[in-house]
Every structure is written in C-alpha cells, then in structure tokens.
N, C-alpha and C positions, 0 to 999 in steps of 0.2 A: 359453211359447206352445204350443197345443196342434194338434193334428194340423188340424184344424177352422179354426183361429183362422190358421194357416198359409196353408193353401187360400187362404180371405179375403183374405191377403196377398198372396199370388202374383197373383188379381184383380187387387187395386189395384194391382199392379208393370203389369199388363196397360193398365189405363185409363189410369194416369197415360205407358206412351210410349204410348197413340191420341192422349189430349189434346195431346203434343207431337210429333203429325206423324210420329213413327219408327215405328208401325205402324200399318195401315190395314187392319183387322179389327174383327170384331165381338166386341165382351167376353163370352167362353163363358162360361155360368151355373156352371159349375163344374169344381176345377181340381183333379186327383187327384195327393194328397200319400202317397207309401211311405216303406217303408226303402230306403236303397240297396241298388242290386242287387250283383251282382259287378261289382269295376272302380268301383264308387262310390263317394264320400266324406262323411264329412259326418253328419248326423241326420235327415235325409230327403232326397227325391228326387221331382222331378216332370218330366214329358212334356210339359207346357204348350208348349214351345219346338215340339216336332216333332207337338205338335197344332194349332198356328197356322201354320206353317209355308207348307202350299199356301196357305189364303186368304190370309196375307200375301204369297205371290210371293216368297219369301226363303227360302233355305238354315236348314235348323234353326239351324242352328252360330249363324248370324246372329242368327234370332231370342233365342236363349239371351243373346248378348251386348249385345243390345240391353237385356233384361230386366234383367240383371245387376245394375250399378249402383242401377236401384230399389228391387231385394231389397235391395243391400246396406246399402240409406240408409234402413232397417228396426232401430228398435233393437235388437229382440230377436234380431235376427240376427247373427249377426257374420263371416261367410264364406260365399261362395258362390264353386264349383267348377264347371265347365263338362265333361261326361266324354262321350264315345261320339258318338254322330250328335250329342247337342244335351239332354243331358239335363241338367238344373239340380240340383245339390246341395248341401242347405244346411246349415251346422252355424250350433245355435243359441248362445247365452249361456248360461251354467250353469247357472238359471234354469228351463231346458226341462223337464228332470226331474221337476222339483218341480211344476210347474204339471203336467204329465200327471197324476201320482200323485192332485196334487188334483184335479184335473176328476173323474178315477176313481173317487174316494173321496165325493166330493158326489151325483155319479150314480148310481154301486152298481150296480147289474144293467141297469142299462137306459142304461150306455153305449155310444157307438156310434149309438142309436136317435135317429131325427127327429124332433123333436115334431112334431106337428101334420101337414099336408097336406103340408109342405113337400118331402117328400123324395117324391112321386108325380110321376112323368112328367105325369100328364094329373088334377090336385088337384080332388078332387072329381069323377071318374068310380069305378065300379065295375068293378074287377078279376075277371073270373071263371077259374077253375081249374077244370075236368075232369079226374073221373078213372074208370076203369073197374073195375069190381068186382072186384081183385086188392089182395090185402094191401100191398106193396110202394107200389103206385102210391098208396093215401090215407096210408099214413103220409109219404111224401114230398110229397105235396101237402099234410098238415095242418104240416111243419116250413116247408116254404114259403110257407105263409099265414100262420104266425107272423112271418116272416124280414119278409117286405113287409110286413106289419102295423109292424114297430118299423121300416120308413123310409117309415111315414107314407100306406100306400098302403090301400086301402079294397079290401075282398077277400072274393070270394062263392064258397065252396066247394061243387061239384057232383059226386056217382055218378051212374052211369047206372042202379045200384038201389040198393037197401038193403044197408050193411054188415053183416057177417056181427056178430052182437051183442057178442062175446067179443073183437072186435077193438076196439067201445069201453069193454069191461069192463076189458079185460087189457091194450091197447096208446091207450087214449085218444084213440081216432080219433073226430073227431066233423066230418059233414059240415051245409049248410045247405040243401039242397035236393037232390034225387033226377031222373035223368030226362035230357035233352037241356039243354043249356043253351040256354035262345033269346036271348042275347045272345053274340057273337063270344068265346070263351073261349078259355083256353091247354092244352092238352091235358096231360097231366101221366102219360106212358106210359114209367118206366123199366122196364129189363130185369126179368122179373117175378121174385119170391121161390123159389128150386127146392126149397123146405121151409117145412112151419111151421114161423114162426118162435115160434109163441105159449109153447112149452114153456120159454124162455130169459127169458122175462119181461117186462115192460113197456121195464126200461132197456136190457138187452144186444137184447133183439130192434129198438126203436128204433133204435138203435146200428148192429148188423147191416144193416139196410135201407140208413139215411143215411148213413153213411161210405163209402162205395164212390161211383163214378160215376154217373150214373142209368144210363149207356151197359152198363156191369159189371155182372155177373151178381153177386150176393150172395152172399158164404158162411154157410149156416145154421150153425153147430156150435159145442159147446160152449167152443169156444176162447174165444168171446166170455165165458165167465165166470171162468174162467182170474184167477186171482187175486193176477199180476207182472207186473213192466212191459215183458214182451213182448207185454202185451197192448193197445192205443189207448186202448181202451175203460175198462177198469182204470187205467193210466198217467193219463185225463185225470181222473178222479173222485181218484187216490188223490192227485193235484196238489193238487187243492180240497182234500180233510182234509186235508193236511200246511199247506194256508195255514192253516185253523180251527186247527188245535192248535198249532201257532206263536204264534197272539196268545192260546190259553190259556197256554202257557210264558211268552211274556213276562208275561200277569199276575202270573204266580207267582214272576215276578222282580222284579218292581215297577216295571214300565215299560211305556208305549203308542205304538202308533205316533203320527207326526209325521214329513209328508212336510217330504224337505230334502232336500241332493244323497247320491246312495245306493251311488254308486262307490266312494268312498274308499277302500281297504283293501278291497277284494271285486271285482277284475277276475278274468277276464275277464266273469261271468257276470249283471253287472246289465244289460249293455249290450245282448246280446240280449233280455230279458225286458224292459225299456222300450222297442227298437224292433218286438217282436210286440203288445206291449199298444197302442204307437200304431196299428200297423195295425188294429187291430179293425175301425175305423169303415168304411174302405175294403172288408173284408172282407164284412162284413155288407152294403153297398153294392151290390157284386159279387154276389154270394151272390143279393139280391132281383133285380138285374138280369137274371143268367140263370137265376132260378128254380133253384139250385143247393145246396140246404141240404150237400152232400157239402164244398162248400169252407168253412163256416164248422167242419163237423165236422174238418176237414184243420188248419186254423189252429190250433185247440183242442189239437190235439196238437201243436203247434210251443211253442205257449204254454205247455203241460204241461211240457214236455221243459227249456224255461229254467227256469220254475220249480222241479224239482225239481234243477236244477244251481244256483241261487243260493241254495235253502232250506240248505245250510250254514255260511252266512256269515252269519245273520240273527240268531242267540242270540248274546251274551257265553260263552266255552270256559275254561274254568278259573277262575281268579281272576276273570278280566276282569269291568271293571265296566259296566254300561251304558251307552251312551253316544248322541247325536247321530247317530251314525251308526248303530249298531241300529234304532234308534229311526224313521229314514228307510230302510231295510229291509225293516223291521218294514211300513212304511207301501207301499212296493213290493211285497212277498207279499200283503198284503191289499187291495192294487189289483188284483193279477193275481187270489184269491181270487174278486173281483167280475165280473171277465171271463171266467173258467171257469164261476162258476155261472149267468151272465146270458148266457151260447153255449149251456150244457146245455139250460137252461129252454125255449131257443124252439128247440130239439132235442126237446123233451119230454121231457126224460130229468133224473132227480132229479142233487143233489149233495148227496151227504153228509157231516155235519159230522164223522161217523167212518168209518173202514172197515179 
C-alpha cells in the first residue's frame, strides 16, 4: 500500500463510521499520511483524528478510537496504535515496501506529482505569482511554479520588469508576463540575494537561493561548491551518482533490481530511506501549499543522507553471491535515485549520473 492509496483508506475508515452513526462530520477531501514522529509507531502516521475532532464535538483520543477498528479491518494493514492527543499509527503488511518501491519505479521522476487538475485548490483557475526585479525572488518563484505545476495547479508567472538576460542565460529563469499583474496574485518577496549569485553557476547558485527560508537571508559563497558532504548541495547530487553507479555495478555483476522486501540483512538503514521516500508526496504537497520550494530542498537532504547510509549494503562484499535481497536494494536505491532527481529537476538544478 502506498502513501496515496493509504490516505484513500483513512477516507473510507472516515465514511464508513459517518455511515454508522459514530461520527457526524463531513468526509474531508483529504487525509495526510507521514512517517511517525517521535513517540510514534508503526509505518505511518495521521492527524485525521485531531483534524475531525471539533466538528465532531468529540475528544481526538475518541475520534482515533472510533476510527480504529475500520483501519484495522484493512487488509493491508495489520496494526493500528493510538499515540499522543489522538494520532493514528499504522504498521502495514510486509508487502508495504514493495508496493512503494514499485509505485516509485513505474513513476520515475514525477512521483509525488498530481496528474491532472486534481491536486489545485480551485481546478481550473489561474494561479498568478509576482515577483520584483531581484534575482533571489524569480528563482524562487520559477521553483515554485514548477512545485505547483506537478500538484496539478495552473500557474502565470509575473516581474514587475524585464529579467536581467544572464539570469535566464546562466540561472534559467524564465517569466510569462511583465508588469502588474491585473489579476489577485501571490507576491513571491524573500529576503533578497546579498551577492551575485551568477559566478557559482546555474546549479549551486539555484541551490544557494532555494535552500534557505524565503524569511533567511542567503549565503552567497563558494562553499556551495565545495566538493564533501559537509556540503547539502554536494551531499544531495553525489546521493544521485552513488544511486547511477550502483545499478552500473550491479550490471557488472550480473544482476538488476527487483522490488521485494529490502530489510533483511541491512537494518537499521532501509527503514529510514523508505519512510523519507514515502514522504515525498506530502512534501511536495506542502512545498506547493505554502509556496515554499526551501522544504522540498530540506527533504532532499534527508533523503540524501539515508541514501548514502544504505548505499553499503546494496552490492554482494566478497564472495557473496547475488541475491533477492540485493536485488530489492538495488530496486530501493533506484527508487530513492528517482526521488532526488525528480526534487532537483523542479529545483532546476541538474542530477548527475557522475561526479
């Protein structure tokens, strides 16, 4: 079951106690599934309980318990834990795994994304974004036009003049209109750039701008190129080539991925890097909701950071022969693979198959 397909479920744990009388609310269009937080248990985690809560007139704790039994009578589910004010946590069937990897692996770069309209507040309206003739502020408006573009939301980029040329030579800023916007738009004013950024290059200056806060002032400097993993920026790209040249090693071993369970023999470090790769969707979510392309950039490094703590469990080490479990690994690094390069992408910023 995937993160997605979860959600859906939590719904219908929803409708089916309205249908019987034990709660009297209206079925929220959508129901956000995480990882557990601290104090959590389980394969995810949702607030549904302490988001129904006032309109049902009922203590969360209540609502959680109420829900309970319908999550549980869920095959794909097999436990549900009640933690904190009323949070629902769910561990799924062994199953879970596998079914992410593959949703991941079918999707490729554009997991996470909405098709269609589906994912716009208001489906089939135009989104407009303003931004003021400051470097900082169109590259964070064009990663944010990308970010709500993949949940489906229709998006009119506005300056109040002409970009400087070299900013979509060098940094691939491209807007769609100049001037006031005459339709209600969202202003797109973070703290601005206290250097050019352009001498660092398309990827690390992207980088530079969107990883910080919008609130945050920027640091221009070379650090961004800085070529170890003290560096984000470095750390999440050299994540990506370590997934590339992993499935070049396993060719040369004579074996391909194939998602299957990918724990076995490789704890602790499959278990974080399947519950970041679940988050994505939520992220990206979030990210479009508050116009915030710094939290998918934040994520990206979370993502990086598991990945390169399970990438040495993923080859056969000595003798050892290939196996089923490599092999679903193998299929877990090149799922995360597709999640770092398909967060860089609508960052603007390349992913390399070496570095």
């Amino acid at each position: 079951m995937t993160p997605v397909e979860l959600s859906r479920t939590v719904l219908r744990a929803v409708r089916r106690a309205v249908d019987e009388g034990e709660l009297r609310v209206t079925v929220p269009e959508r129901a956000v599934v995480t990882a557990p937080g601290p104090g959590g248990r389980g394969d995810y985690a949702t607030n549904i309980a302490l988001q129904l809560a006032r309109p049902a007139g009922q203590p969360p704790l209540r609502v959680a318990e109420i829900l309970r039994p319908y999550l549980i009578d869920t095959a794909a589910i097999s436990d549900v834990f009640v933690t904190g004010p009323g949070f629902l946590n769910i561990s799924l069937q062994g199953t879970a795994s596998l079914a992410l990897v593959d949703e991941i692996l079918r999707r490729g770069k554009r997991y996470g994304y909405v098709e269609g309209e589906r994912g716009a507040a208001d489906p089939g309206a135009l989104l407009h974004l303003h931004a003021p003739h400051e470097v900082r502020a169109l590259v964070v408006m064009d990663a944010t036009a990308r970010i709500l573009r993949s949940q489906g939301a229709s998006v009119r980029t506005v300056c109040e003049s002409r970009p400087d040329p070299e900013w979509a030579d060098i940094l691939g800023v491209r807007v769609e209109a100049l001037g006031i916007s005459e339709a209600p738009a969202f202003a797109v004013r973070p703290a601005p750039a206290p250097a050019n950024p352009l001498p660092l290059g398309r990827d690390a200056a992207r980088w530079a701008l969107l990883h910080p806060a919008a609130h945050d002032r920027p640091r221009i400097t070379d650090e961004h190129l800085v070529q170890r993993e003290g560096n984000p920026h470095f750390r999440v790209r050299y994540a990506y080539a370590r997934t590339r040249a992993l499935s070049r090693n396993a060719a040369d071993l004579g074996f391909i991925a194939e998602p299957g369970p990918t724990l076995d023999g490789a704890p602790p470090f499959g278990a974080p890097l399947l519950a970041a790769l679940a988050d994505h969707p939520r992220i990206l979510a979030a990210a479009a909701d508050h116009r915030a392309p710094d939290r998918l950039a934040r994520h990206l490094v979370t993502v990086a950071d598991a990945v390169l703590a399970f990438v040495p469990t993923v080859l056969p080490v000595g003798e050892e022969k290939p196996s089923a479990a490599h092999r679903a690994r193998l299929a877990l690094a090149e799922a995360a693979g597709a999640v770092l390069a398909g967060g860089l992408s609508l960052l603007g910023i390349d992913a390399p198959d070496h570095l």
